[in-house]
GUPABA-827012 format. One record per atom (N, C-alpha, C, CB): x, y, z. Coordinates in steps of 0.001 Angstrom, whole numbers, padded with zeros to 6 digits, always signed. Glycine has a CB too. Example, Ala and Ser with C-alpha at 12.3 -4.5 7.8 and 13.67 -1.06 7.14 Angstrom:
2
+013190-005690+007800+012300-004500+007800+013200-003300+007800+011308-004473+009046+012850-002250+007080+013670-001060+007140+012900+000030+007870+014084-000598+005725
//
This chain:
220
-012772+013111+019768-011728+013177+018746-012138+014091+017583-011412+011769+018222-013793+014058+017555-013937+015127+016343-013490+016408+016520-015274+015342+015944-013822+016590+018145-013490+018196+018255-012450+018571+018236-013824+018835+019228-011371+017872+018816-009824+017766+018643-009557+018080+017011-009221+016091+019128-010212+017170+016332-009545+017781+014882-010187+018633+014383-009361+016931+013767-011328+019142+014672-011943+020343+013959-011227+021050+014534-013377+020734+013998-010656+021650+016126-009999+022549+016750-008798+022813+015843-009703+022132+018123-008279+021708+016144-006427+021690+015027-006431+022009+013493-005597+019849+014876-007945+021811+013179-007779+021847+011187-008049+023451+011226-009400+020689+009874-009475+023873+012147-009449+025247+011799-009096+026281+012684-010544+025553+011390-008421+026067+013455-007861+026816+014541-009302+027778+015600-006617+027978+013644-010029+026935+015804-011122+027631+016477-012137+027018+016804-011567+028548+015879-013019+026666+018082-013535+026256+018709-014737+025827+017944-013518+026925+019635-015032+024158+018166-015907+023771+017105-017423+023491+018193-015165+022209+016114-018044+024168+017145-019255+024393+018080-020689+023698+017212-019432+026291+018401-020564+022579+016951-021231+021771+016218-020944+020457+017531-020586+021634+014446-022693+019398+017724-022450+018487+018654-022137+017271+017393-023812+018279+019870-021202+016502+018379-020529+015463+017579-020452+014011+017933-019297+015832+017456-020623+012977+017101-020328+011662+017492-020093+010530+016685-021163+011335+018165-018414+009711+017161-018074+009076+016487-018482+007614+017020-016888+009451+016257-018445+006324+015566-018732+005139+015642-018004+004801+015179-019623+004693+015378-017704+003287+015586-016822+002626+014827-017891+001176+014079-015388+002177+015957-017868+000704+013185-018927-000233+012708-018063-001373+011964-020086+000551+011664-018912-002578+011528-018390-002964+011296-019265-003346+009375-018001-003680+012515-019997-002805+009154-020815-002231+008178-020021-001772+007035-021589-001155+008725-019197-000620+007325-018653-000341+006193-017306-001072+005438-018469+000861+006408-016622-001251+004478-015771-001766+003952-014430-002021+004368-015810-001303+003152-013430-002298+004850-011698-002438+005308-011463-000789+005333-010400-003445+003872-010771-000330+006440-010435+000890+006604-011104+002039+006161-009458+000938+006235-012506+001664+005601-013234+002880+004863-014228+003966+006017-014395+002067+003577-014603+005062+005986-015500+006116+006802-016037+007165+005687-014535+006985+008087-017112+007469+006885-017561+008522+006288-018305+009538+007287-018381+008051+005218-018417+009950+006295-019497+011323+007681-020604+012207+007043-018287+012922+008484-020952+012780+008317-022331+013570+007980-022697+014815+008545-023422+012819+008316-022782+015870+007740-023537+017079+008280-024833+016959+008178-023231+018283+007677-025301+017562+009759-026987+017808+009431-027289+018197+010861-028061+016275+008809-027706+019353+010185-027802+020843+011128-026837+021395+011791-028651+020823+012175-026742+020990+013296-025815+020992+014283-025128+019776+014731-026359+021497+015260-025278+019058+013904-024371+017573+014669-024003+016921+013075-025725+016076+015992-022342+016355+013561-021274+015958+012770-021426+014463+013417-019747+016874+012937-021567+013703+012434-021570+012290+012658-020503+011299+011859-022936+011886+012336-019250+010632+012519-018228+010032+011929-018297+008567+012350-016960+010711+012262-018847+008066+010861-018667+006411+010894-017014+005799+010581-019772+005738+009552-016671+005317+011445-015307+004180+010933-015238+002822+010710-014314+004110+011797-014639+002252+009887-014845+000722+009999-013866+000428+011360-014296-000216+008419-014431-001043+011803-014192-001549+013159-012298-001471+012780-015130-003428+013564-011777-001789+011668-010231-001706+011730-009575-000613+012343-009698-001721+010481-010192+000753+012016-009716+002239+012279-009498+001831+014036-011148+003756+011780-010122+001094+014328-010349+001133+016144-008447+001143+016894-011511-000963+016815-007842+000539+016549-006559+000300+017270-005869+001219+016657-005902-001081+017227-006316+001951+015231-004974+002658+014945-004451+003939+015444-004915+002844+013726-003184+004516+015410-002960+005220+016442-003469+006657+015711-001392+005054+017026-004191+007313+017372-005034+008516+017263-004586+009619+016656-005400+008931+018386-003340+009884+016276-002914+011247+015178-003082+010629+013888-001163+011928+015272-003133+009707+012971-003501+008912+012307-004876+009199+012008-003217+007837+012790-006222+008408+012736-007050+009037+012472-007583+010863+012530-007535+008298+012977-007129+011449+013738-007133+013069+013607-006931+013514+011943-005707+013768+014623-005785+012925+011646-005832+012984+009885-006742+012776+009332-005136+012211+009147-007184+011713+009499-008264+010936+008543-009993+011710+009199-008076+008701+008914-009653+012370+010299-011420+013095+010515-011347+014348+010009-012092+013340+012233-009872+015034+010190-009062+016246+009206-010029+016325+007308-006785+015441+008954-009153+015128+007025-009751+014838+005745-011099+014472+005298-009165+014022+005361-012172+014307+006407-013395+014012+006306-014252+015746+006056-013772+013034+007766-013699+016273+007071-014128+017612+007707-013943+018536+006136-012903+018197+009293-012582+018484+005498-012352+019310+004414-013296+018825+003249-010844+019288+004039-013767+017808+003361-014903+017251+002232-016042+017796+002728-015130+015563+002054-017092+018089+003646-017850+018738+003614-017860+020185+004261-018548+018037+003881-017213+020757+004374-016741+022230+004207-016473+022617+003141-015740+022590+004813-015971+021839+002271-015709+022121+000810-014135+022870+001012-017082+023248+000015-013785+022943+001615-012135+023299+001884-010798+022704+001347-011902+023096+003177-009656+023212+001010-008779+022543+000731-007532+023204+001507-008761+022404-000672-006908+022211+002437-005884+022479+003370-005150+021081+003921-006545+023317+004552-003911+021256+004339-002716+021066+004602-002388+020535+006257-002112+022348+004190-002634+019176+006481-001592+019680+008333-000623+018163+008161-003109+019637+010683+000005+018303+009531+000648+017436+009684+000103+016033+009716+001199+017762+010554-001669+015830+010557-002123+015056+010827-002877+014513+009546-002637+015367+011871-003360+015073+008322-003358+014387+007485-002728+013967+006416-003920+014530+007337-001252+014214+006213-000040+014021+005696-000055+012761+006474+001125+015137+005873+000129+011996+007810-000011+010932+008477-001293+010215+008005+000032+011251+009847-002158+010348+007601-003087+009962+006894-002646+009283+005795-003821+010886+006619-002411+010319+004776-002368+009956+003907-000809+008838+003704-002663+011138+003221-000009+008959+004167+001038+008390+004379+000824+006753+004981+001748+009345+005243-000305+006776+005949-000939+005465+006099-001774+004587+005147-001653+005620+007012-002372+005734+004601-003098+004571+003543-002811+004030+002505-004036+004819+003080-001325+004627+001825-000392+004443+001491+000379+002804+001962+000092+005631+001854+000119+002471+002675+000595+001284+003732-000474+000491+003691+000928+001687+005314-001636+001077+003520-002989-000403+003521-002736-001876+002805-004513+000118+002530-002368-001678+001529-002703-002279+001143-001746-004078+001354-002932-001473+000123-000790-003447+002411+000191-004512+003084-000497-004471+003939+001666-004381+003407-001526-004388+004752-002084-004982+005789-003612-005578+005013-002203-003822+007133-004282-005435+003813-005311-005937+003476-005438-007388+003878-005425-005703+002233-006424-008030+003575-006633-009715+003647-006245-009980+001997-008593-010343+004167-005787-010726+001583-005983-010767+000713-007056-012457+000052-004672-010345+000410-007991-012650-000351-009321-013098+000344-009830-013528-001497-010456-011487+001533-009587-012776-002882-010284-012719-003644-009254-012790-004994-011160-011643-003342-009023-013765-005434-008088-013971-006719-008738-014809-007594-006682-014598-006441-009742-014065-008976-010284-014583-010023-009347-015305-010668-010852-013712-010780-009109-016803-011188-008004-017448-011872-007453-016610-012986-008425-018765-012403-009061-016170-013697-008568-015288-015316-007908-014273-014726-009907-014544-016508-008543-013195-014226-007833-011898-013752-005982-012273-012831-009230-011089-012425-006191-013487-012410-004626-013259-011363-003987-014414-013111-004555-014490-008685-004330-014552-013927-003451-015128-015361-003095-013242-015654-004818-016327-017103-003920-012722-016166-003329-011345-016696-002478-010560-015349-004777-010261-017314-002832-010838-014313-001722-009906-012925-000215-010387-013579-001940-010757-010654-000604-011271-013249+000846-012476-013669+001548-012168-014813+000413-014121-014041+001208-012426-015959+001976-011476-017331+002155-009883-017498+001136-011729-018633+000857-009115-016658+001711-008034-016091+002797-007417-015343+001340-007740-015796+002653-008916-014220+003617-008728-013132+005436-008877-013762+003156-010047-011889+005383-009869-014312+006209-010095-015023+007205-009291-016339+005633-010880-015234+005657-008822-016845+006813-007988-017969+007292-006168-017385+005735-007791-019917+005887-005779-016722+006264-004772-015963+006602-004337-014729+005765-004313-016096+006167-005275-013787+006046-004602-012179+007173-005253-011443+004470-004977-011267+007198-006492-012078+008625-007628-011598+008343-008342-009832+010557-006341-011499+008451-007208-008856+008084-007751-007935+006957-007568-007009+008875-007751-007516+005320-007122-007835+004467-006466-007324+003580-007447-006176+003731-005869-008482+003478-007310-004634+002339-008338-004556+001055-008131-005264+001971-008505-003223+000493-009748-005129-000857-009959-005672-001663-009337-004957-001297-011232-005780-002974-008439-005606-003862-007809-004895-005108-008832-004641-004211-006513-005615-006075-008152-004259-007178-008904-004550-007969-008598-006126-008120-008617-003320-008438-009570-006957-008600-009650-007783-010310-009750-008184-007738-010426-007964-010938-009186-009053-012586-009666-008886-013030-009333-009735-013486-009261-007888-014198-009902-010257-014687-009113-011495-016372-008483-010628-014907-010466-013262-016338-007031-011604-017948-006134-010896-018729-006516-011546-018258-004486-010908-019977-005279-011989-020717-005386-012286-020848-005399-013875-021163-004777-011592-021571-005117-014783-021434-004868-016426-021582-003293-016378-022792-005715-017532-020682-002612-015884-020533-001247-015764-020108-000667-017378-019351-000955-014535-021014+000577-017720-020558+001407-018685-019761+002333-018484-021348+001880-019201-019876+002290-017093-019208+003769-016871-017427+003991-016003-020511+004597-015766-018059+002419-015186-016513+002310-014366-015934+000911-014629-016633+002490-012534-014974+001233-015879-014521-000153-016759-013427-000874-015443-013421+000359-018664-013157-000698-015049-012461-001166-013769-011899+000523-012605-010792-002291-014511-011158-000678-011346-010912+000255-010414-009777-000016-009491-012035+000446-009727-009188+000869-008775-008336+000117-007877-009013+000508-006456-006658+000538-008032-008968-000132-005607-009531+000105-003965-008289+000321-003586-010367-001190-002995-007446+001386-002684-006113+001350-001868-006961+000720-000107-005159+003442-001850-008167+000858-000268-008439+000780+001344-008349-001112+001167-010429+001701+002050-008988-001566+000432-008759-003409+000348-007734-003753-000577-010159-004343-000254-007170-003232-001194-006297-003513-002410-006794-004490-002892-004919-003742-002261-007850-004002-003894-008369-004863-004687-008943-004199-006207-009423-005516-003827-008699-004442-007172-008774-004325-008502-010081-005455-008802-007214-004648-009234-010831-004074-009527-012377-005047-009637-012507-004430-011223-014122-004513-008213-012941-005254-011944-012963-004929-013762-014958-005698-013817-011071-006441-015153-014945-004669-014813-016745-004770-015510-016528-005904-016077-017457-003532-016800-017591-006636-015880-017680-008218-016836-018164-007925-018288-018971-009468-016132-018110-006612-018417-018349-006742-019929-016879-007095-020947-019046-005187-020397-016045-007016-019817-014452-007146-020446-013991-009100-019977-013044-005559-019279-015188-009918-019764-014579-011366-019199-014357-011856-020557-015661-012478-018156-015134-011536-021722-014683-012203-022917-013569-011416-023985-015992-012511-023658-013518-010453-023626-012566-009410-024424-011143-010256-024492-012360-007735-023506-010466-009480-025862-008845-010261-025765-007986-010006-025035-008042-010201-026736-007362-011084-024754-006090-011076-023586-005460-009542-023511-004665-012274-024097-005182-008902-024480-004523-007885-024833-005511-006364-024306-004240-008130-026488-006713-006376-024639-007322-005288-023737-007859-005466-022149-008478-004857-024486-007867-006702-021790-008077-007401-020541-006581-006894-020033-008430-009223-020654-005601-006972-020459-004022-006780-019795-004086-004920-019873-002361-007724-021096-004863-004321-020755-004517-002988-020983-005368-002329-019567-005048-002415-022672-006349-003089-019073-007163-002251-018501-006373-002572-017056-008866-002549-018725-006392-004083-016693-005433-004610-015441-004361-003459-015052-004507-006097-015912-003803-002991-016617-002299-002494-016152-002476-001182-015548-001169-002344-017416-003552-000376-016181-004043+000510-015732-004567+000830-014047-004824+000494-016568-005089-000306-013554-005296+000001-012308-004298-000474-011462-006449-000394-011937-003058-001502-011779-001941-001805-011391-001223-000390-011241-001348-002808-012299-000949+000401-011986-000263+001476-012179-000792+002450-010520-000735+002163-013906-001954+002460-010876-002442+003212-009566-001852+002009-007881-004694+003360-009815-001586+001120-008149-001287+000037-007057+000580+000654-006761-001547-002048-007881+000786+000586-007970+002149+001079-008413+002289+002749-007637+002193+001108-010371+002171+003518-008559+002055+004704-007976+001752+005752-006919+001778+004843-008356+000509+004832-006551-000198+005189-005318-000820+006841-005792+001022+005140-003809-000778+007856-005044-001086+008748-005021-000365+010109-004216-002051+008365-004825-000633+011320-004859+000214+012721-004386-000907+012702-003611+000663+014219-005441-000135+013852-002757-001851+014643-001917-001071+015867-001751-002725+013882+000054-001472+017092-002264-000916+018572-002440-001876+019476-002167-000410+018914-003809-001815+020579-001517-002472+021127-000989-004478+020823-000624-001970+022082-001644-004271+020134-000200-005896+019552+000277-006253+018552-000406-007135+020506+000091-005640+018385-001685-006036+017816-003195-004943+016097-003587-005468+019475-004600-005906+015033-003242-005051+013722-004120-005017+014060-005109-005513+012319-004278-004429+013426-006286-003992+013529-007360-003582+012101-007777-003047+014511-007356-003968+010881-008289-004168+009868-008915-003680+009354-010321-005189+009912-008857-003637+010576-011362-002726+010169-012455-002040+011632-012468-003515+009577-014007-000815+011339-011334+000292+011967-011680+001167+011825-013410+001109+011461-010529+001658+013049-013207+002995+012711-014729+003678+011260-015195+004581+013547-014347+003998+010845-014112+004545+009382-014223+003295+008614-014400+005430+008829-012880+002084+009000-013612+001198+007719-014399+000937+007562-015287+000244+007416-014253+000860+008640-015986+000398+009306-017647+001341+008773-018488+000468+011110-017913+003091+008715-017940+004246+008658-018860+003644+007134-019146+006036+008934-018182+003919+006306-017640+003822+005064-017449+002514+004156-018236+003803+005039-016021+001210+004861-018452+000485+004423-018873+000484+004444-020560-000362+004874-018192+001163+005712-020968+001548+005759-022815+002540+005082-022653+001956+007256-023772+003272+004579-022091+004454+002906-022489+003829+002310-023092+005014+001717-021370+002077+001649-022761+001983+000256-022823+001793-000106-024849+000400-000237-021628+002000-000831-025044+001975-000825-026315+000829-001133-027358+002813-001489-026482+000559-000280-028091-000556-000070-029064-001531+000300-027639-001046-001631-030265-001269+001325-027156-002016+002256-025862-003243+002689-026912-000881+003932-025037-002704+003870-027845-004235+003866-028668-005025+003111-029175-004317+004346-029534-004681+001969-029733-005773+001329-030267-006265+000221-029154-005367+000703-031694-005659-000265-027844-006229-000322-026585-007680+000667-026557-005041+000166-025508-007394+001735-026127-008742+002498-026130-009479+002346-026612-008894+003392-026318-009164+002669-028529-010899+002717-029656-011135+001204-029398-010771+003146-031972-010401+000038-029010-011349-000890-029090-012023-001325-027686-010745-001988-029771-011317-000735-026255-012566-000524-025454-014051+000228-025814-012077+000143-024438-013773+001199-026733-014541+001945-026991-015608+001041-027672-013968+003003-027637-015095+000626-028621-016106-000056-029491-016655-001507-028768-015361-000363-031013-016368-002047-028125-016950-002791-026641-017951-002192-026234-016045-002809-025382-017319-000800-025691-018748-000579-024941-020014-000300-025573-018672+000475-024104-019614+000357-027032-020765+000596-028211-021585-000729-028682-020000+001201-029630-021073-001955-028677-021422-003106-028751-022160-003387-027757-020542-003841-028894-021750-003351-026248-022474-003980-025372-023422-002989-025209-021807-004457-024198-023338-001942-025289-024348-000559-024374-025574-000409-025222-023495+001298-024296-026861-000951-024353-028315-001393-025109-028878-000215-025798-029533-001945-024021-029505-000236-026570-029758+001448-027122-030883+001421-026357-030036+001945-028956-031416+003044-026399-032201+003951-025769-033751+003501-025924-031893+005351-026352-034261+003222-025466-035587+002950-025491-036015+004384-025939-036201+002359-024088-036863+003809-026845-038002+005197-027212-039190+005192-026289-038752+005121-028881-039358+006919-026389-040224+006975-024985-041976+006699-025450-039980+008823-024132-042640+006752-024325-044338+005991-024636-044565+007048-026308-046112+006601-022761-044164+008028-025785-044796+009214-026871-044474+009062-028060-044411+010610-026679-042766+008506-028603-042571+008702-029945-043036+007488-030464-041201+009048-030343-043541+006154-029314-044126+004952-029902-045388+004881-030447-044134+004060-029082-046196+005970-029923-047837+006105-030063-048393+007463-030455-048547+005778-028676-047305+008052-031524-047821+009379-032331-048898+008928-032744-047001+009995-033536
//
């Protein structure tokens, strides 16, 4: 199947040895792959196994343009992307924090009206990735540095990765695209949007440990 889609993505005989797995290792619908040397190696999770084969051709399409560094267009990953688009109605849904599915809920309500519940979770004490949305598990995972924060920036950040649940994603010439115009419009709705921010901001300045001084400036 790799060679099939390397044939179809670049119109020419792929002359790299190849081999796909299916595992059960990696995450709900997630893959990946590997160059090294002469052999292309494509991991799938065990779900990819039944789905139908122009479907994945997309999805090894879209593997292939990530390490080629390429950006291009076919039918078979338009079917791709059009499927994963659809994941998140086939996820388990397996993981609903009480606090986090209280803020889904007053989101759901004032904005989304009839959104299903995703999976819900709290990560790690991340500085860097204050929350996220997964489309492959549909699941929204937020930094525990936000479990004590107020209802009101706890709902600002939720809504934020709701929006991406909402929206989903473009895919235009080779390229997703994640905060389309409407996410941007949709996300300056929410109210007191700026001062949402400076006081994530000042959260993270609060929680984020300062810099250790190094052996040298301790023992001039």
């Amino acid at each position: 199947m790799i060679q099939e889609s390397y044939i179809r993505l670049f119109n020419k005989d792929c002359s790299y040895e190849t081999k796909l797995e299916y595992n059960r290792r990696l995450s709900p619908f997630n893959a990946n792959i590997k160059l090294h040397r002469n052999k292309i190696n494509v991991n799938l999770n065990l779900q990819w196994k039944d789905i139908e084969e122009e479907i994945k051709i997309g999805l090894i399409q879209h593997l292939l343009l990530k390490i080629f560094k390429q950006k291009k267009s076919t039918a078979n990953i338009d079917l791709y992307n059009n499927f994963v688009k659809q994941i998140p109605l086939l996820a388990p849904k397996t993981k609903s924090d009480p606090h986090l599915k209280n803020s889904f809920n007053r989101l759901n309500e004032q904005y989304f009206f009839t959104m299903e519940l995703p999976n819900l979770q709290w990560g790690r004490a991340s500085f860097r990735k204050l929350a996220s949305y997964n489309f492959h598990s549909d699941t929204v995972t937020v930094s525990t540095l936000f479990k004590d924060a107020r209802q009101e920036v706890l709902d600002f950040l939720m809504y934020h990765e709701l929006l991406h649940k909402h929206h989903q994603f473009e895919h235009n010439n080779g390229r997703n695209s994640y905060h389309s115009p409407a996410f941007k419009r949709d996300e300056a709705m929410y109210p007191n949007f700026k001062e949402m921010e400076k006081e994530i901001e000042r959260i993270i300045r609060k929680n984020k440990p300062a810099r250790k001084r190094s052996w040298l400036s301790l023992f001039r």
